[in-house]
Each structure stands twice: as structure tokens, then as C-alpha cells.
C-alpha positions in Angstrom: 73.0 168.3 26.0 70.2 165.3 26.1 66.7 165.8 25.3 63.8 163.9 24.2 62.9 165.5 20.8 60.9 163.3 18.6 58.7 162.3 21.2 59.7 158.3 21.8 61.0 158.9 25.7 64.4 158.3 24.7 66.6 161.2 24.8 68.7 162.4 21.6 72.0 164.7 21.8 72.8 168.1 20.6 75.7 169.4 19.7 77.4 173.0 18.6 80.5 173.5 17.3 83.2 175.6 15.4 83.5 174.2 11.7 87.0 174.6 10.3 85.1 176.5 7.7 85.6 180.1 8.0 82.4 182.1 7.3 81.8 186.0 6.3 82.3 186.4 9.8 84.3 184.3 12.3 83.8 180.3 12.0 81.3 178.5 10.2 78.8 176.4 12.8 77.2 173.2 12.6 74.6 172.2 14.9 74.0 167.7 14.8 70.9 166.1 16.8 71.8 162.5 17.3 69.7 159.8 17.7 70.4 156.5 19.4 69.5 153.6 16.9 70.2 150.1 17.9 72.7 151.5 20.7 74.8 153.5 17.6 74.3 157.0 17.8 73.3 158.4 14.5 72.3 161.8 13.0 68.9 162.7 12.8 69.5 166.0 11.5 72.2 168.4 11.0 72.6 172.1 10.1 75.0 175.2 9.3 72.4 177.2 9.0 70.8 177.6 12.5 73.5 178.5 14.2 75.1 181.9 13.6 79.2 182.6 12.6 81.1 182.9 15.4 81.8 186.7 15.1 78.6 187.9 14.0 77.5 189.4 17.7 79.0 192.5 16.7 81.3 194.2 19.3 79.6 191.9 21.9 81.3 188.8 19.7 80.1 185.3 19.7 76.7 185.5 19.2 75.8 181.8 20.5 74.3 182.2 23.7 72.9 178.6 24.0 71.1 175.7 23.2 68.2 174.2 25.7 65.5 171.3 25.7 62.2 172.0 27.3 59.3 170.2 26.8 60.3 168.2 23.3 61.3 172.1 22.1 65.0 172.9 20.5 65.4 176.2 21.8 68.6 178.4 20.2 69.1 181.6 21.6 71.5 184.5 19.8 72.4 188.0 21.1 74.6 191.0 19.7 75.3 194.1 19.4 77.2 197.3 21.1 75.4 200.0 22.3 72.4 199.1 19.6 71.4 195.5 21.3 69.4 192.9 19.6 68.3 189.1 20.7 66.1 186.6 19.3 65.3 182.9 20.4 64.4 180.2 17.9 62.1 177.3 18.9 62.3 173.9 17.1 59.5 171.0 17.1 60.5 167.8 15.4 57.5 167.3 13.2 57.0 165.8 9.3 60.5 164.2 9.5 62.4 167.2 10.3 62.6 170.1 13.1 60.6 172.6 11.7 60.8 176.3 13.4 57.6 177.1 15.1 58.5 180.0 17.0 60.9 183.2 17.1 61.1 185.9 19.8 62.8 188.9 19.3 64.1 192.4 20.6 66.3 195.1 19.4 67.1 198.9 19.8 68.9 200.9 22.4 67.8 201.3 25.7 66.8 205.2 26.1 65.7 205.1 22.1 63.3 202.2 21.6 63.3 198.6 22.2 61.0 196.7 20.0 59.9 193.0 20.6 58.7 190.5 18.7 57.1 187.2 19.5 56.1 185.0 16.3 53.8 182.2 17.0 55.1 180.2 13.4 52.3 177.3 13.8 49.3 179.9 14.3 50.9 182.7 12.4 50.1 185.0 15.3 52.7 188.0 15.6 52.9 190.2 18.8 54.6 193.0 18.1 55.3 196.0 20.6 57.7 198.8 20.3 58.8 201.0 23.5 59.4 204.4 22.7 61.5 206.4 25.2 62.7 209.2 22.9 59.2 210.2 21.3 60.6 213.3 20.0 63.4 211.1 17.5 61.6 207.8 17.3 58.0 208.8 18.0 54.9 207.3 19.8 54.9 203.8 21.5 53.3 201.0 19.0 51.8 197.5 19.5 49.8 195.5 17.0 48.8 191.9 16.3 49.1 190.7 13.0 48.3 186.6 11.5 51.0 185.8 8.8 50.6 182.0 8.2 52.1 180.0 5.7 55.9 180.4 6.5 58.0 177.4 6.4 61.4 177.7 8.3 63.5 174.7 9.1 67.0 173.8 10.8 67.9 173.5 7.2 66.8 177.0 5.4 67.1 179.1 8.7 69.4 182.1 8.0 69.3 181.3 3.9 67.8 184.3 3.0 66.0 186.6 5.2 62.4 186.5 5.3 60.6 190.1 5.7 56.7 190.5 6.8 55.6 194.4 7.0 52.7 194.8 9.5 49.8 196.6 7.5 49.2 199.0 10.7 52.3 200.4 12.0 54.3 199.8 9.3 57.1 198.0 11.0 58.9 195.8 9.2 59.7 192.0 11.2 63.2 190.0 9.8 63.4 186.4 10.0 
């Protein structure tokens, strides 16, 4: 895929693919952004930690559901699951020499329990967080709140290295990076 990323109007590549590497579950993944340079392509950054193992979707499988460009935004989206479901969608901004993560939406839970959502604005530290109750009498009441959690650096290169857990002071809920 072809994108303009760093903001100079000429576009770079992406590319995903299997690793011969085998990871803790399925294949290892490496994700490259090519620049052109002097009409060589060259990497501008690379990354095995952005990209999830091949078989870590659960029953559902491969968890890689795709890769887009909008807007001068990396956009990786991951799903998974089996009758518990869960999503989230990581966006990218080249910025300070390297693509730096500056948002993350979310969802997960089963559809007739609770689906919560999560949408993490990274460069205002704004989370929207909203869980939909259908079983109150397991799972209990229906709960939104806004919370500011700045300060969280999340790259191409430490995404996935160790999760990152924020616990919103009113509900409670805790959010995984």
C-alpha cells in the first residue's frame, strides 16, 4: 500500500508480512515503511511489534485485519475472539523522527452481556470510555466516563512490549494498551 506519511507529497510503502520467526502464537510479523530516497527505496522504519502473531485472533485466527493510509495516518486494525469478541484500531503519525501512536479505539465483550468501547485520543490524553450493559442483572448498570491520561508514549517500536494499564478513577474500569 502507498501513502504519503511524513508529510513531503511523495508517497512511501507499507508492508506486512509473515516472519519465518515463529512467535508464542502463530508467526512472528514485521511491518516496513519504505521511503523513496534518491529513486532507492529505503526503510524508514520497521517493526515486530505492531503487528500481532499470526494466531493470536483466538478461534477467529489471524488477527491482522489490515493496514490503511488516510490523511498522513498509519491506521492497523486487529480483531479476535469466539463468542467473547474484541477489536481495536491503532493510529500512527510520523512525528519526532519516528511514527509515534496517537490514537487507539477499542471494543470488547459479548453481544447480549456487555460491549465496552474505548477511544483513546494519545496526543490530548482524552479517553472516551462507554460500556453497554445488556445483562444488568450479571454485569450491572450501563457506564460512560471521560478521563485525561497524558503522558503516554507508544511507538511502532514499543507497541505490544508490555501492556500498559490506566484504571479510570470513576467506574473503575480498567483500559489495556
Amino acid at each position: 500500500m502507498d501513502g504519503d506519511l511524513d508529510g513531503d507529497q511523495i508517497p512511501e510503502k507499507v508492508i506486512v508480512y509473515n516472519t519465518k520467526d515463529p512467535g508464542e502464537l502463530g508467526d512472528l510479523r514485521e511491518i516496513q515503511i519504505l521511503k523513496k530516497v534518491n529513486g532507492q527505496w529505503t526503510i524508514l522504519e520497521r517493526s515486530m511489534n505492531a503487528i500481532l502473531d499470526s494466531e493470536s485472533g483466538g478461534i477467529m485466527g489471524d488477527p491482522y485485519s489490515g493496514t490503511s493510509i488516510e490523511k498522513g495516518i498509519l491506521i492497523i486494525n486487529h480483531f479476535g475472539g469466539s463468542s467473547w469478541k474484541w477489536a481495536y484500531t491503532d493510529k500512527y503519525r510520523y512525528q519526532n523522527g519516528h511514527f509515534e501512536l496517537i490514537g487507539h479505539t477499542s471494543s470488547s465483550g459479548r453481544p447480549g452481556d456487555y460491549i465496552k468501547n474505548v477511544d483513546f485520543n494519545l496526543s490530548t490524553g482524552q479517553i472516551n470510555f462507554k460500556n453497554d450493559v445488556d445483562d444488568t442483572k450479571e454485569y450491572g448498570p450501563s457506564q460512560k466516563e471521560t478521563y485525561i491520561k497524558k503522558g503516554v508514549k507508544i511507538n511502532l517500536q514499543n507497541r505490544n512490549d508490555k501492556s500498559v494499564k490506566i484504571i479510570l478513577p470513576k467506574t473503575k474500569q480498567e483500559i489495556f494498551l
